[in-house]
C-alpha positions in Angstrom: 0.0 0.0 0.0 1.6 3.7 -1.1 1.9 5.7 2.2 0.1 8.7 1.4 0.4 11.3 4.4 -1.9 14.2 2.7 -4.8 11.5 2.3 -7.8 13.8 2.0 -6.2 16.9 2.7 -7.1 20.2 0.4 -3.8 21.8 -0.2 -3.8 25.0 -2.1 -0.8 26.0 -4.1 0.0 29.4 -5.4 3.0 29.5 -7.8 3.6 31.4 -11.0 6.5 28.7 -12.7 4.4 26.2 -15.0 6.8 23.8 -14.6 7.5 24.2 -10.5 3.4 23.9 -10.4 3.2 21.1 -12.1 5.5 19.4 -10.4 4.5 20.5 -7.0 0.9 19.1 -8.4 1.7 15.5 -9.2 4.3 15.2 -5.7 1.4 16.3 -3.6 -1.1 14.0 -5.6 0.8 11.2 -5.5 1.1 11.9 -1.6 -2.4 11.7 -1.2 -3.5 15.5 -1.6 -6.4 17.1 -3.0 -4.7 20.0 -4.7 -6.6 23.3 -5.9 -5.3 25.6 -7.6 -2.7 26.5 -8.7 -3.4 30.1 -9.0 -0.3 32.0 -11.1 -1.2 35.4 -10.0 -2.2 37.0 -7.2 -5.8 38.0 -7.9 -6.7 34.2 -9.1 -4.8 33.4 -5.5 -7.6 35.6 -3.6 -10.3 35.0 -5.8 -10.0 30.7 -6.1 -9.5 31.3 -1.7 -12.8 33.4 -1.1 -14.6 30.4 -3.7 -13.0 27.3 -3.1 -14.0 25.1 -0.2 -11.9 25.5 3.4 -8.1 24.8 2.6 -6.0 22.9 5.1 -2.7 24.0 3.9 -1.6 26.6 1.4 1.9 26.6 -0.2 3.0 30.4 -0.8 5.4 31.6 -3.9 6.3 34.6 -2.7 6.7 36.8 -6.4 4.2 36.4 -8.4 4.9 38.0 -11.8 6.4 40.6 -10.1 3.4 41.2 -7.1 4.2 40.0 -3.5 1.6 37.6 -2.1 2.1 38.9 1.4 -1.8 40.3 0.7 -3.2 36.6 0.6 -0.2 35.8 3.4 -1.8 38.3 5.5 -5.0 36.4 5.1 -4.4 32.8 5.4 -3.0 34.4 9.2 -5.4 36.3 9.8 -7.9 33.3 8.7 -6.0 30.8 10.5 -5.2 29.0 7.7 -1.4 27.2 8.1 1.2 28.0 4.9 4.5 28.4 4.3 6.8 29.8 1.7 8.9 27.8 -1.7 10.6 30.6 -3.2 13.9 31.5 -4.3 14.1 34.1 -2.3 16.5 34.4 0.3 15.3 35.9 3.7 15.9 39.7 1.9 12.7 38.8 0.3 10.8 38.4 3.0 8.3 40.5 4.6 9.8 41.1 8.2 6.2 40.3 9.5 6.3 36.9 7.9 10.3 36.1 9.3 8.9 33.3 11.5 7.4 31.5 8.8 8.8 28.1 7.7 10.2 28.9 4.0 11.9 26.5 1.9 13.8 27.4 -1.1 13.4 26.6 -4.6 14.8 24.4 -6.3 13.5 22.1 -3.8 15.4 18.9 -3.6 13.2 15.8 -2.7 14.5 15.7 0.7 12.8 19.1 1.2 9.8 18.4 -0.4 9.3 15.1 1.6 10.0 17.8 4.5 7.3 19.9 3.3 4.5 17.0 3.1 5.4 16.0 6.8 5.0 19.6 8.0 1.6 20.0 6.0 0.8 16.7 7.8 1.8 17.4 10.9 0.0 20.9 11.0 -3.1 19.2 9.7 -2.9 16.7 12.8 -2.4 19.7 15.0 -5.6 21.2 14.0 -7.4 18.0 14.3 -6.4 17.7 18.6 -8.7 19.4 20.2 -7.5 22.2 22.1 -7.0 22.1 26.1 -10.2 23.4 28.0 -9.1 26.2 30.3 -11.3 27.3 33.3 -11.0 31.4 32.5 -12.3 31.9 36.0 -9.5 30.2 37.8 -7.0 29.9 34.9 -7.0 26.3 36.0 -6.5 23.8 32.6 -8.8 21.2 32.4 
């Protein structure tokens, strides 16, 4: 049986490079993810997230034909929506607000992307725990 981490999970990718998205694409497939998108350019980024079904991951290029996505970053955070960053940027390209974000560089070597599919994994297991019940009165977890 294939081991296929991202079983049933709706990963969004946003990445300009034909060639990178396609690849990204079938590696994600193959590791069990639905994958929507990609969008190429910022506006199809925002519009396919307000449209498209809840996301559980989103996988950021950071220039996109020459326009930052920091706009749909700022989002996803704001949403509570987990992502990180495949660009070949170096960290001169990132937004200082967006320093703390896991960023992997491009081209990404199969090591890294196997990386990347654990920490979608993992973050998609984190969301699934519930969270711990905390007694505000007494500040006392439950």
């Amino acid at each position: 049986m294939l081991n296929r981490p991202l079983h049933g999970r709706r990963v969004f990718l946003v990445e300009d490079d034909y060639l990178i998205a396609d690849d990204f694409v079938r590696r994600l497939s193959t590791a069990g993810a639905q994958v929507v998108g990609p969008a190429a350019t910022l506006e199809s980024a925002l519009a396919l997230y307000e449209s498209a079904p809840p996301m559980d991951f989103v996988i950021l290029d950071i220039n996109l034909r020459g326009t930052m996505v920091f706009p749909l970053a700022e989002r996803l955070r704001d949403d509570g929506v987990p992502f990180l960053f495949c660009t070949g940027y170096g960290d001169e390209g990132i937004d200082s607000s967006f320093r703390e974000v896991e960023r992997f560089e491009k081209p990404i070597s199969q090591a890294d992307f196997a990386r990347m599919v654990d920490l979608v994994a993992c973050q998609q297991v984190a969301r699934e725990q519930p969270a711990p019940q905390v007694d505000r009165r007494s500040a006392q977890w439950q």
